[in-house]
Structures are given as C-alpha cells and as structure tokens.
C-alpha positions in Angstrom: -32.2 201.4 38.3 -31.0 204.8 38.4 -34.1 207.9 38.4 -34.3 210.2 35.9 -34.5 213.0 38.1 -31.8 215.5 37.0 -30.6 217.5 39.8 -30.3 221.0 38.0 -27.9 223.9 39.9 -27.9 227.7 39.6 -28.2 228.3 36.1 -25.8 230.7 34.9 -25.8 233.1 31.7 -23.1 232.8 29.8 -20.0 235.8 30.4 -19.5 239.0 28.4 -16.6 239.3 27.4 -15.8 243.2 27.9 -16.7 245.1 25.0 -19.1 243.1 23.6 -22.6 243.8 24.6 -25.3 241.5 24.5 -27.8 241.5 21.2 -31.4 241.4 21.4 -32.8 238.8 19.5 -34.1 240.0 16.2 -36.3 238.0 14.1 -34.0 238.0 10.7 -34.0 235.9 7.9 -30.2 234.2 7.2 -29.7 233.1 3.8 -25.8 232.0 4.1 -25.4 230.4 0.3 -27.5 229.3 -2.6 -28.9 225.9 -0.7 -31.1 228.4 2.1 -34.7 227.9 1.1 -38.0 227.2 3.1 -38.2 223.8 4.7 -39.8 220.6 2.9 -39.6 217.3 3.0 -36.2 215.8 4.7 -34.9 219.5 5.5 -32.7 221.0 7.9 -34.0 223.7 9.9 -31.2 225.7 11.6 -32.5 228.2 14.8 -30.4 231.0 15.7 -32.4 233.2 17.6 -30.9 234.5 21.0 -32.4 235.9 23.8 -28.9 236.5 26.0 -25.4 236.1 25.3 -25.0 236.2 21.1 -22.1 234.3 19.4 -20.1 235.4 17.2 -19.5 232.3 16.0 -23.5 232.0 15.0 -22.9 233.2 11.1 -20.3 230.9 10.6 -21.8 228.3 12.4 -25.4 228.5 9.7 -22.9 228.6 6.5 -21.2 225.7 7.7 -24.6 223.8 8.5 -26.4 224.8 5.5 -22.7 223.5 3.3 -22.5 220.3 5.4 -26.9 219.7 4.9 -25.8 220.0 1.5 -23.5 217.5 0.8 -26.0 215.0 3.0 -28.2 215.6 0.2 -30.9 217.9 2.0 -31.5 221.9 2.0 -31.4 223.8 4.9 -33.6 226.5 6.2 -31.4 229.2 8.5 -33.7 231.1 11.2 -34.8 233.7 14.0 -38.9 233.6 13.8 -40.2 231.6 16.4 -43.3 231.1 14.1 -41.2 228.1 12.5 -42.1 226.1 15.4 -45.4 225.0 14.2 -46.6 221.5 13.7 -47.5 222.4 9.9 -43.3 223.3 9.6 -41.8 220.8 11.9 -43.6 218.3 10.0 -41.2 218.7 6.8 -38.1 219.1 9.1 -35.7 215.8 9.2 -33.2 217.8 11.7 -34.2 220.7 13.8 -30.3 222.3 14.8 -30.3 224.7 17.6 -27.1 226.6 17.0 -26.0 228.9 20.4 -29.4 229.6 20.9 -29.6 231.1 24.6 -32.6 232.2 26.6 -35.7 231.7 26.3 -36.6 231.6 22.2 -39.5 229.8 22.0 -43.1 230.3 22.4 -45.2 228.3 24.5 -47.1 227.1 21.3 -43.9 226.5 20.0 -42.6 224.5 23.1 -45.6 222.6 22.6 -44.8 221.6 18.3 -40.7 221.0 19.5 -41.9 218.3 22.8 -44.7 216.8 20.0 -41.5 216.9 17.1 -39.1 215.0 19.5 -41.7 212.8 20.5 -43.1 211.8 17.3 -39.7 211.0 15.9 -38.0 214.0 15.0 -34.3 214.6 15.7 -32.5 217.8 17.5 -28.8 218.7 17.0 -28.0 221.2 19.5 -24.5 223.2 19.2 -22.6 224.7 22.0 -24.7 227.5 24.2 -28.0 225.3 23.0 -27.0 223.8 26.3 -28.1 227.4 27.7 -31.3 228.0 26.1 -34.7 227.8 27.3 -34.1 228.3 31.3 -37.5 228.1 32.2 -38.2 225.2 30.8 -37.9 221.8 32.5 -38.7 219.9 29.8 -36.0 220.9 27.3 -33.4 220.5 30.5 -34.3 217.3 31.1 -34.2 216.6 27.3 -30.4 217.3 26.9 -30.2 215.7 30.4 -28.4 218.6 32.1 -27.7 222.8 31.8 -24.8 225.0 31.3 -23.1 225.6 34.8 -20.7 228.3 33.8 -16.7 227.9 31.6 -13.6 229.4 32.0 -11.4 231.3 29.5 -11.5 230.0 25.9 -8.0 228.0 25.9 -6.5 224.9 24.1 -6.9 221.5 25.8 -7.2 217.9 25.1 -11.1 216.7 23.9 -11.4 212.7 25.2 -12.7 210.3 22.1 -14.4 207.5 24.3 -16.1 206.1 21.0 -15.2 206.2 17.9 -18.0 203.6 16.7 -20.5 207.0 16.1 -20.8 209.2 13.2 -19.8 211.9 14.9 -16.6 211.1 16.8 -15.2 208.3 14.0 -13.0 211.0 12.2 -11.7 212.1 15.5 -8.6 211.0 17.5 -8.5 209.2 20.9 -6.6 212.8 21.8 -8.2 215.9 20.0 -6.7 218.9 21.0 -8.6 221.7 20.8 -9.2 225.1 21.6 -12.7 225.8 23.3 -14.5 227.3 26.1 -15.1 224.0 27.6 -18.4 224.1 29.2 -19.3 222.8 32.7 -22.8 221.6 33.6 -25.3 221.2 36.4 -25.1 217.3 36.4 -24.1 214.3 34.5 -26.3 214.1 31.4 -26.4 209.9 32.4 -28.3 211.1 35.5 -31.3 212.0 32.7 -31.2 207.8 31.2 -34.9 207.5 31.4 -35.7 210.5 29.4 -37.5 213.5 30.8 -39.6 212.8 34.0 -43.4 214.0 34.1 -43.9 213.4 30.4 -44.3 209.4 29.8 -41.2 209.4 27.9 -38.9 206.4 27.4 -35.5 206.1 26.6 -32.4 204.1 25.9 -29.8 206.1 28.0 -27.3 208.6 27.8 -24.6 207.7 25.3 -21.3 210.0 25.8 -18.8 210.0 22.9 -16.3 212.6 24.1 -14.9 214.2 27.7 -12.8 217.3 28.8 -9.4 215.8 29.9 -9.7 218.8 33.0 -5.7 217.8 33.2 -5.1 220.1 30.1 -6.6 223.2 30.8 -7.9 225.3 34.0 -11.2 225.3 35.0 -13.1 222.4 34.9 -15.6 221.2 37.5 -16.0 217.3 37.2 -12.9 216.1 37.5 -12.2 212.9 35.5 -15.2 212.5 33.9 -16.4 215.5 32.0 -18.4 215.0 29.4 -18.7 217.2 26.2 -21.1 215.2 23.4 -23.3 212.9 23.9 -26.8 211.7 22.0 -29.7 209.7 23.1 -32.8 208.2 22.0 -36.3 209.0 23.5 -39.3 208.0 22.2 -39.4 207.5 18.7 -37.1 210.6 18.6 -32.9 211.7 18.7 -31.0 214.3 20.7 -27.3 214.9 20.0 -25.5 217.6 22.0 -21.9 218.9 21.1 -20.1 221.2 23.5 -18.1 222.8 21.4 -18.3 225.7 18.6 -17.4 228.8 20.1 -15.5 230.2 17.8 -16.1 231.3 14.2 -13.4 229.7 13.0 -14.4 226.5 14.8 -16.8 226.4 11.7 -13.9 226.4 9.1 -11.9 223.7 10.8 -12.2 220.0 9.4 -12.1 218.0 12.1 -15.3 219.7 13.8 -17.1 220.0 10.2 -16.8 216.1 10.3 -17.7 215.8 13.6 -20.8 218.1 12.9 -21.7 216.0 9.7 -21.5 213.2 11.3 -24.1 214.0 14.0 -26.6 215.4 10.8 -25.5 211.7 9.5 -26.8 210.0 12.7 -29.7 211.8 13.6 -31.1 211.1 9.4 -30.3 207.6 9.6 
C-alpha cells in the first residue's frame, strides 16, 4: 500500500507579471448580483481573500460562482473576513469555494473550524492558485494532496479528459483545448490516497479527471502524466481541485462554467 506521505518541494509564489504589483489583502465585502447574501442553510461560501499574488480573474471568478450556486438552487455568500471561518458559519455552508486564494488567509481558529468542516462532512471546491494558499500549513497541503510548484507563460494547450463519468468533466471533450497557465506541482496528488497523515483521517484515494498534455505547450514538469483536477473523499467530507481559471474571461466561457457547475453538483450531492 502506497503512504500518504506527500513529499512537498520548494514552494514557490506565484510570478508578477511586470506592472502589476501585488495587493494586500483587504477584508471587503463582494456582492457580485442580487443572489449575494449571508450564509444559511445549503449555502455557498465563496473566499477570496489573498495574502500574495491577487488575480485578476477573482471578480469574475465570484459573479460566475454566485450565477452558477444559483441555478443549483442555493445562494452564495462572496468573501475576504477571515471571521467566516467559524464553526457557528461553516455550519450553514454546503460548499466552502476557495477561489485564488494565496498565502496564508486563515486564522489559526479558523484553520481549526475549516480541518473540523472537512472532517465532519463538509465539502471544499478550490480554484486555480487555491493550490497556493496556506504555505504553512501541512494540513491543508496534504488535503489537496500536493502544492503549486511554479507555471510557465499563460499559452493555449490541450487539457486531457481521462473521465468523463464525473460532474465536472462530462461536458468536456477527450481533447479540450485551452488557454491557461498550466500549473506544476510538488508531487502527484495520488501520492496523498490515504488522506492527510498525522490527523486520523481516512480516505478513498485520489481521483484525477483531467491532465496537461505537456506535448502542447512549453513548460511542463511531469511529463506524461500531469494532472490538472482531481477530487477525493476523506472522512465524511469532499475536496475537488481544478487547475485552471486564470483568466477573467475563463469565467465567461461555457465550457469551464460547466465544468465549475459540475464540481458545485458533485460536492452537494
């Protein structure tokens, strides 16, 4: 049986571009379109708060969320207080999203309500440089079951649709092509199948739905098997992780917006 033990690299901020400087992370309330409102019962809670590299893409990335929450039938809360992570606010939440959060942008009483959340059956949708946030943190790392290890230029290239049996990737062709910044990471997220180490946690393995085909751009680092989303099971609770969304206009685009409804779909199921 393979260990859980993820073998985590140099962890690596994402680039500035030139010309863009990096935002503090300000503690403002989004309210992208009418369906914004506090958290209840079978809510989406979407965290935006950055404590590095800010996307542009963020603003887009909450409209689109709150729209696609929506037509799933729940509201959506859009935020940058750390204060939501509470037991009292998790409790109401059916999907917390972490959209391009990077840094550290969580408390340690709110690391403490997200572990309890996962563990207790909540569910985690985590978008793009999500994959880059809470460095210090082994916990979360070993949750998505590896970290951001760097990417090359934004470019088009070919996304790989290993299974089209999920939510998520059943809109999508075998051959996506796509333009992206097409992460790299530290290790395989199947190295992670047993769930995080050190916490009692079990799980039911790594499932990857989509790879980089590396032959159609420049600048990936694992060759022939790349992968870009996955999701798993641990506990009583879900973890989906999508690669992709670095652009604002990602957000407009119908193929991702399925593929992004189709994770909310999943994880409330």
């Amino acid at each position: 049986m393979e260990s859980a033990y993820c073998p985590y690299g140099p962890r690596r901020s994402p680039r500035t571009r030139p010309g863009i400087p990096v935002r503090p992370a300000i503690p403002v309330r989004l309210t992208p379109s009418p369906r914004s409102h506090r958290v209840t019962s079978s809510d989406v809670l979407i965290y935006t708060r950055t404590a590095g590299y800010r996307h542009a893409s963020i603003a887009d990335g909450a409209v689109a969320l709150v729209e696609l929450a929506g037509e799933l039938g729940q509201g959506a809360e859009v935020s940058e207080d750390p204060g939501v992570f509470s037991a009292g606010r998790l409790a109401g939440c059916s999907v917390l999203v972490l959209l391009s959060t990077t840094g550290n942008v969580l408390t340690p009483e709110g690391r403490a309500a997200f572990e309890a959340y996962l563990r207790g059956g909540g569910a985690l949708l985590a978008v793009h440089a999500a994959a880059n946030a809470e460095p210090d943190w082994p916990f979360y790392g070993e949750l998505l079951g590896t970290r951001f290890d760097g990417h090359p230029e934004e470019q088009p290239g070919v996304v790989l649709v290993d299974d089209r049996d999920h939510p998520a990737t059943a809109p999508l062709p075998a051959r996506w092509a796509w333009t992206d910044e097409w992460y790299n990471f530290t290790s395989d997220p199947r190295r992670c199948a047993a769930g995080p180490r050190g916490h009692g946690q079990t799980g039911t393995g790594t499932r990857v739905l989509a790879r980089a085909d590396e032959t159609s751009y420049q600048g990936g680092t694992h060759g022939d098997d790349h992968p870009l989303v996955w999701c798993r099971e641990i506990d009583a609770g879900r973890v989906f992780f999508t690669a992709l969304g670095h652009a604002p206009e990602t957000y407009r685009d119908p193929a991702f917006r399925a593929h992004l409804s189709g994770a909310l779909a999943w994880l409330t199921a």
